[in-house]
C-alpha positions in Angstrom: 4.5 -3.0 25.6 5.3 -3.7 21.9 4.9 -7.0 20.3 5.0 -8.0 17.4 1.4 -8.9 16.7 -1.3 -7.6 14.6 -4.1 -8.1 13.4 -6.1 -6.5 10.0 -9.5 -5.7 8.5 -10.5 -5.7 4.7 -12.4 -3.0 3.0 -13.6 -3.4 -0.8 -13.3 -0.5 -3.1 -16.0 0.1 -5.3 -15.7 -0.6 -9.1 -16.5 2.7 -10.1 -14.3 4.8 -7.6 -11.7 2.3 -9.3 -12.7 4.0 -12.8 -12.4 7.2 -11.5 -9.2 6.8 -10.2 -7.6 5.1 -13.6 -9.0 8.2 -15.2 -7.1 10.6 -12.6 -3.7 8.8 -13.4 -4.5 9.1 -16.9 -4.8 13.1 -16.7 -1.7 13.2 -14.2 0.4 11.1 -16.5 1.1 8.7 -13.3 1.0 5.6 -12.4 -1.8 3.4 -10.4 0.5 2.5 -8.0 2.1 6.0 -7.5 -1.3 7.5 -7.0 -2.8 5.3 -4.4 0.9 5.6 -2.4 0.5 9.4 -2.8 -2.9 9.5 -1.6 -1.4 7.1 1.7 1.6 9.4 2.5 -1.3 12.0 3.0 -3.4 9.8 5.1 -0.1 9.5 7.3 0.4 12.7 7.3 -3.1 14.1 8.4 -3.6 11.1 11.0 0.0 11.8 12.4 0.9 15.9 11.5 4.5 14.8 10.4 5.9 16.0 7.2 9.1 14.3 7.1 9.0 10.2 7.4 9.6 7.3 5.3 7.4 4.7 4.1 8.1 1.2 2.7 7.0 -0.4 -0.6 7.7 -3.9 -2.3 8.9 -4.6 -5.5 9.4 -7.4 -7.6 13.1 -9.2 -8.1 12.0 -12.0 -10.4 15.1 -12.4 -12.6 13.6 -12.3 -15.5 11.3 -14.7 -18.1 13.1 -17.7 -16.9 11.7 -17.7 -13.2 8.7 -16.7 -14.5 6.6 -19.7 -13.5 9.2 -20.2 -10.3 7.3 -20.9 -6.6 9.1 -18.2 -4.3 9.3 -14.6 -2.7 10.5 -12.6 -5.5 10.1 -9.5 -3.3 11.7 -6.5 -1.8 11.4 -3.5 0.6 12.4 -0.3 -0.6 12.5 3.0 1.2 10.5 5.6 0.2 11.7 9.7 2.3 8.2 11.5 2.1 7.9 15.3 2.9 4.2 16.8 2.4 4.2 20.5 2.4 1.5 21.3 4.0 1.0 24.6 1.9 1.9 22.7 -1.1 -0.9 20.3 -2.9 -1.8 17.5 -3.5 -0.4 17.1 -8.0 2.9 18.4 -6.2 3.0 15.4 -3.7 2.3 12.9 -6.9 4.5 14.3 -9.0 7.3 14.7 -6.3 6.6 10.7 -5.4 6.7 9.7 -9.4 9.8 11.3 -9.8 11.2 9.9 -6.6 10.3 6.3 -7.2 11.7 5.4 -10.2 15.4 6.0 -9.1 14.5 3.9 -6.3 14.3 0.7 -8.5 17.8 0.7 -9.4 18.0 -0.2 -5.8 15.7 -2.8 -6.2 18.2 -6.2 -5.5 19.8 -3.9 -2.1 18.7 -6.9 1.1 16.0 -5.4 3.1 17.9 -6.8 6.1 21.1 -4.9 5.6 19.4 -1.2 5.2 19.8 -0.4 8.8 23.4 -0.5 8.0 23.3 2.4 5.3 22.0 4.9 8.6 24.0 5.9 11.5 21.3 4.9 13.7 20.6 1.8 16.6 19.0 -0.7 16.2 16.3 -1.2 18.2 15.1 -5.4 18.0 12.1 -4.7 19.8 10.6 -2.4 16.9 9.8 -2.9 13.7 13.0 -1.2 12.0 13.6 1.6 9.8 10.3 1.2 7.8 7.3 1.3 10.2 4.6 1.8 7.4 4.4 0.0 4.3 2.1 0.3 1.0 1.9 -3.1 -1.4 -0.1 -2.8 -4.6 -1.1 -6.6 -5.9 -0.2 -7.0 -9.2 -2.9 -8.3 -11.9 -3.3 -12.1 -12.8 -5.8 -12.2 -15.2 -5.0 -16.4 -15.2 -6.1 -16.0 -12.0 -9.4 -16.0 -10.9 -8.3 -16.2 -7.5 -5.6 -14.1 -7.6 -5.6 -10.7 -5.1 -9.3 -10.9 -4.0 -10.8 -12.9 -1.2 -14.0 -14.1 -2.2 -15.5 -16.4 0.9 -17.3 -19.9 -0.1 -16.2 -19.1 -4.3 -15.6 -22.1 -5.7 -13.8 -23.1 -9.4 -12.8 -26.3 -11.3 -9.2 -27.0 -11.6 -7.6 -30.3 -13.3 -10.8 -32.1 -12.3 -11.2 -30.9 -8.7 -13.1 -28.4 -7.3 -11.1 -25.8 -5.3 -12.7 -23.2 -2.8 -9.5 -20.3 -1.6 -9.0 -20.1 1.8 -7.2 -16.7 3.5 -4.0 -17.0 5.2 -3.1 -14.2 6.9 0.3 -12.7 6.3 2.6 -10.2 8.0 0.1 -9.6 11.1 2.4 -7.1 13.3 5.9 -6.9 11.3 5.2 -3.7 10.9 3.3 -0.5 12.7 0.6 -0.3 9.8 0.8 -2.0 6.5 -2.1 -0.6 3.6 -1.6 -3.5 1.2 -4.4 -3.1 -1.9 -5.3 -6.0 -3.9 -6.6 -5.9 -7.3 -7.9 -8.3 -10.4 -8.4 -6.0 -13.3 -10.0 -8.1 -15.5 -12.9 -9.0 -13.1 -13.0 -5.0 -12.5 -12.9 -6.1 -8.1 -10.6 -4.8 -6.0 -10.2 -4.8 -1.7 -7.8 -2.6 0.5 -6.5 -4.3 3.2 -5.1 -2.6 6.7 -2.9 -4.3 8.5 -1.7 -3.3 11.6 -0.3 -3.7 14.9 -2.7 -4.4 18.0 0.5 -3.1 20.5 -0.3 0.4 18.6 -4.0 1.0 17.4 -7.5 -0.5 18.5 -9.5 -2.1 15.7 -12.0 1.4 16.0 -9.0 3.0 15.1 -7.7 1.0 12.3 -11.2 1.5 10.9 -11.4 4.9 10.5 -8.2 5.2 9.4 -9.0 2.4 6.7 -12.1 4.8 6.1 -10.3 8.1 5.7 -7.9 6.3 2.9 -11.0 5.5 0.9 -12.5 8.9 2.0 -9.0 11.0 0.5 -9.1 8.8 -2.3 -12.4 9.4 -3.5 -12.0 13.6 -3.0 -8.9 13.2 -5.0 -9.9 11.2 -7.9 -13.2 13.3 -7.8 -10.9 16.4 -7.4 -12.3 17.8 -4.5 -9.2 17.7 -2.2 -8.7 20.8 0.1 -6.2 23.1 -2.2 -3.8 22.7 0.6 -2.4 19.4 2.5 -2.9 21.8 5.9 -6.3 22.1 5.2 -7.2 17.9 5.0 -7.6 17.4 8.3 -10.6 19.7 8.4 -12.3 18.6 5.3 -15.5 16.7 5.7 
């Protein structure tokens, strides 16, 4: 039965697999966060053999300077149609998800609640809706020495007390699998997160899947990806 409950696990990623991969969005003229979704529409896509699906991604609605400093959600879902062709490659998928995401933003203030309307399709309340997957980048606060990374038992001073962060978990089970990776520049750390829901995979699975995202990462910043999508699901 499906429910709407989850659970997640946290993998870091290694400062200098970071590097690498800043240097491969560099030669590619993309961004960091259009690379690591690229490189998560192929884990989807090996791990599942579809070609054709959608995948979610937030962006910011802070209305400008003003709310700047505001406390609240400033954030939205978008929809994101991915085809891999599985004889294509893998500079064709990030240039084909570059191009496709920046047209998306003019969408950006659209209700993630009223999408199901835009599709003549049912919908179903006991799933998670028409965005199953979803990819979150965390954006850099270099204020922040908190800000994106967990670090268990660190503790700073702030107006005179001393503070320790504590983890809340967020989002547990909204949706199938979430891939949400959280990064503080400055400090050169960053973790990937895998959320996902319990009704659908085993933690052993969750794991490797968390592993083959690193794993597909690293052979394509290191530019050892198999030629051809097709052939990914064979490559060591």
């Amino acid at each position: 039965m499906y429910r709407f409950v989850g659970a997640e696990i946290g993998v870091p990623l290694p400062a200098e697999l970071l590097a690498r991969v800043e240097a491969a969005c560099a030669a590619e003229n993309v961004t960091f966060f259009g690379y690591l979704l690229s490189v998560f529409q192929l884990l989807l896509h090996t791990a599942s053999g579809d070609t054709d699906f959608v995948v979610g991604y937030t962006v910011s609605v802070r209305p400008g300077r003003t709310f700047r400093d505001a406390v609240g959600n400033f954030v939205n879902t978008l929809p994101l149609r991915v085809r891999v062709e599985p004889d294509g490659s893998f500079p064709a998928l990030l240039r084909r998800t570059s191009e496709r995401l920046w047209p998306g933003l003019v969408h950006r203030d659209y209700p993630f609640a009223l999408m199901p309307r835009l599709v003549d399709t049912r919908r179903d309340p006991g799933r998670a809706g028409p965005i199953s997957t979803l990819f979150v980048l965390g954006a850099d606060d270099p204020t922040d020495p908190f800000f994106g990374i967990i670090v268990p038992g660190h503790r700073v001073e702030r107006a005179g007390l001393t503070v320790s962060q504590f983890d809340v978990p967020q989002q547990l089970g909204q949706f199938d699998l979430t891939l949400q990776v959280l990064r503080h520049a400055p400090a050169g750390r960053a973790a990937l997160k895998l959320k996902y829901n319990t009704s659908l995979f085993t933690a052993a699975t969750a794991g490797r899947l968390a592993d083959g995202y690193l794993g597909l990462l690293r052979a394509a910043a290191d530019g050892t990806l198999p030629s051809r999508p097709a052939r990914i699901a064979h490559h060591p």
